[in-house]
C-alpha angles and dihedrals in degrees: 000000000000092000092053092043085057096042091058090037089048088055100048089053103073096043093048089050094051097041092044099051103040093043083052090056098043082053101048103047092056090057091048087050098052088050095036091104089066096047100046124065089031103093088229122168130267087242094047095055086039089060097044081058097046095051092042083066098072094058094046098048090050087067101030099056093072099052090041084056088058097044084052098049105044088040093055102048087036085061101044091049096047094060097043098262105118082059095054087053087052098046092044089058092264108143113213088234081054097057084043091059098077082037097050083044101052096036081057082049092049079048100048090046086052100051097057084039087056096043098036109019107038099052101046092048089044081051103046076039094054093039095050082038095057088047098053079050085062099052119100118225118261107283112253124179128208150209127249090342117108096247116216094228094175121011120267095337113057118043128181144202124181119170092204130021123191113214098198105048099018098234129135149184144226094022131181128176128194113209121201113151086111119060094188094055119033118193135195119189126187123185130181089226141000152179130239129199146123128254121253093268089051089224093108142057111223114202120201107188125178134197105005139105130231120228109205121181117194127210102231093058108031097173091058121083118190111205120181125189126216147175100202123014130164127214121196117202108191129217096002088128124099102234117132130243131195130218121238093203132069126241114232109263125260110225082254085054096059135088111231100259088055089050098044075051088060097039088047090048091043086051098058096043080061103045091051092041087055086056107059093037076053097061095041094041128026099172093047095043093054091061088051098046109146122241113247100266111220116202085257120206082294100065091035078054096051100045088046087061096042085054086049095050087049078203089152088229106096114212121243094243120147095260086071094055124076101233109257118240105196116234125203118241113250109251127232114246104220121231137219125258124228127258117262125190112251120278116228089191108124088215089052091081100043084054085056094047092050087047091056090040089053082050101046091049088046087052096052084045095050091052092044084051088053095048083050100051091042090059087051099054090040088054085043093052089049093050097048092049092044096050089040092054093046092046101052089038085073088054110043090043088061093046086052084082099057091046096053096046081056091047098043105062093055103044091050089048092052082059124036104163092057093097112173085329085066099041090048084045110049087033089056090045100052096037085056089049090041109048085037097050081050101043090048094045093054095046094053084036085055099046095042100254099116126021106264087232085058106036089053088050113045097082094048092054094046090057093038084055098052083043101057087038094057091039090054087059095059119139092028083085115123115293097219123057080220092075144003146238087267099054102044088048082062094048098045084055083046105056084040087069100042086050089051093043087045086051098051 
């Protein structure tokens, strides 16, 4: 038994390192492609480009794995039956369920490995990305300057015009500079002849300009203009090197950017902004709280997660996660019935009736209060119901995208035994195939999920339990596939429609 168990191990190792990595780099070099405006043209540094790679992988691999875990599985069963080895198992006393048992576990392991890469790996490397992403944003091109064209040295604010520009020695003739960083106070300078050249950090531009004179306007006295002439004159134009800085303080994490239990922390705090936001709709407005009314919220794989790692951690400090909490069920709040006044004799008194009149204005105010109130709250429970969709889906995405790998090694043996002949056609095919159902299945769910439309729990899952399905159902038929590697269960299905009707045509 083990050396059958590494035997079928041993052939599903080559093909998952090939599909994965080169599915990995295909990947991968689209998403460089699409971001490879912000990298050229920046100067940046070999290590810097090295690092955004590097922390491109994690994303890449989180969706590739799973398909990598299919390839490998249809390839390698395609190949053993191809070359009469699945026969040789049978005839030996080998069950097909049997040869599936070493796949279907190493497939739970591959899932259990991806989960904890999903909640602790991928966040932290799509937040350093977004971070050095956002700093690379932040990197202005190397400075270039041109002939006869006005140069945007600084934007918006330094232009500059030069008729001839030395590239050796950086000197130039016939300059003239418009300065408007001020608004208050516009400049022109113009110099027979002038040095460029950067300071020693390489942040900065230094100007030297000679023989020239410098015309400046100021708003507060448009009909005076101030011109001041020069023989020699320096102009400093700060960071207008390429040089890249990084920020010391984090960005605030996008829901893609957070590890599970910081996310359940974000879906337990929404619920119960909405929960306390219901109630006191609730209490202004009955009729307008009952349309609003929040779903009963469960702890969800997330809080069942969360408590699992705190028992782990055996801190002594349990997490608020949502498996702690009961789950809330909103309760509207009882209504007063209001009860009649008494009747009182009229009242002739002439300031009876302004005291009346100031009664119905302070009601009416409290009325219009009372509907701006409503509008408020409603907002609120619209944003928390956002917040909590868009948490859930992003939560039990990590999961179902892990579990992806159990349920295609499932799906994979029986579909390449049902077709021996299929050879790397059939594995392209049916992966193609898969992978389009799949990641559409995902990216639909999570936009209905997202809108409300579907229950994030639901709309992640789906997917997962309609190929789970195929595949128990294939791997049920086991042992009905084709009995020649010539052919296949398909084919002589055909034949055998096909000879029924010759018989019935030879009859009449």
């Amino acid at each position: 038994m083990k050396i059958v168990t590494k035997y079928v191990l041993r052939e599903h190792f080559a093909p998952l390192a090939f599909s994965l990595s080169a599915l990995t780099s295909l990947l991968l070099l689209q998403y460089v492609a699409k971001q490879l405006g912000q990298l050229v043209g920046k100067g940046l540094h070999w290590t810097v480009i090295a690092e955004f790679l590097i922390l491109s992988v994690p994303f890449t691999v989180a969706m590739t794995m799973p398909m990598a875990v299919l390839v490998a599985t249809l390839h390698a069963f395609s190949r053993m039956a191809s070359e009469n080895e699945i026969t040789a198992f049978k005839a030996s006393g080998f069950s097909m369920q049997r040869l599936m048992v070493p796949v279907i576990v190493s497939g739970a392991i591959i899932t259990l490995f991806m989960v904890w890469f999903n909640d602790q790996v991928l966040p932290r490397s799509n937040h350093r990305l977004a971070t050095l992403t956002n700093d690379i944003a932040r990197v202005k091109p190397t400075f270039a300057l041109r002939e006869q064209v006005i140069n945007e040295v600084s934007t918006g604010k330094l232009f500059l015009r030069t008729s001839h520009l030395a590239s050796l020695s950086n000197t130039m003739k016939d300059v003239t500079i418009w300065d408007m960083g001020d608004p208050q106070r516009r400049r022109t300078i113009v110099a027979d002849s002038g040095l460029l050249e950067l300071s020693a950090d390489g942040h900065d531009l230094l100007l030297t300009l000679f023989d020239g004179s410098m015309a400046e306007l100021t708003g507060g006295e448009p009909t005076r203009l101030q011109r001041v002439f020069f023989h020699t004159d320096f102009v400093k134009v700060r960071n207008i090197g390429n040089s890249l800085e990084r920020q010391s303080q984090d960005l605030e994490k996008s829901d893609r950017e957070m590890t599970v239990c910081e996310l359940q922390r974000k879906v337990v705090k929404a619920g119960r902004e909405q929960d306390s936001a219901y109630r006191e709709l609730a209490r202004i407005a009955p009729k307008t709280a009952d349309s609003l009314a929040p779903h009963a919220r469960s702890p969800g794989i997330g809080g069942r997660y969360c408590a699992f790692q705190a028992l782990l951690a055996r801190t002594g400090v349990r997490s608020a996660t949502a498996a702690e909490l009961p789950p809330q069920v909103p309760q509207q709040a009882p209504q007063q019935v209001p009860q009649q006044a008494p009747v009182r004799p009229r009242d002739t008194n002439p300031n009876r009736n302004v005291t009346l009149q100031a009664q119905e204005q302070s009601r009416a105010t409290d009325s219009v209060q009372a509907a701006i109130q409503a509008s408020t709250l409603k907002m609120v429970l619209t944003e928390s119901q956002r917040v909590l969709d868009g948490n859930q889906v992003e939560i039990e995405k990590k999961f179902a995208i892990a579990s992806a790998c159990v349920i295609f090694c499932l799906l994979g043996m029986p579909i390449a035994l049902r077709f021996p002949r299929g050879g790397v056609g059939l594995t392209i095919g049916v992966s193609l195939g898969v992978f389009a159902l799949y990641y559409v299945g995902l990216i639909v769910g999570e936009e209905l999920a997202r809108r409300n439309y579907l229950s994030p729990a639901w709309a992640m899952w789906t997917t997962n339990l309609l190929l789970l399905g195929v595949g128990l159902f294939l791997t049920a038929r086991l042992g009905n596939e084709g009995s020649t590697s010539r052919g296949s269960e398909a084919t002589e299905w055909i034949e055998r429609i096909r000879d029924k009707f010759r018989r019935r045509k030879g009859i009449a």
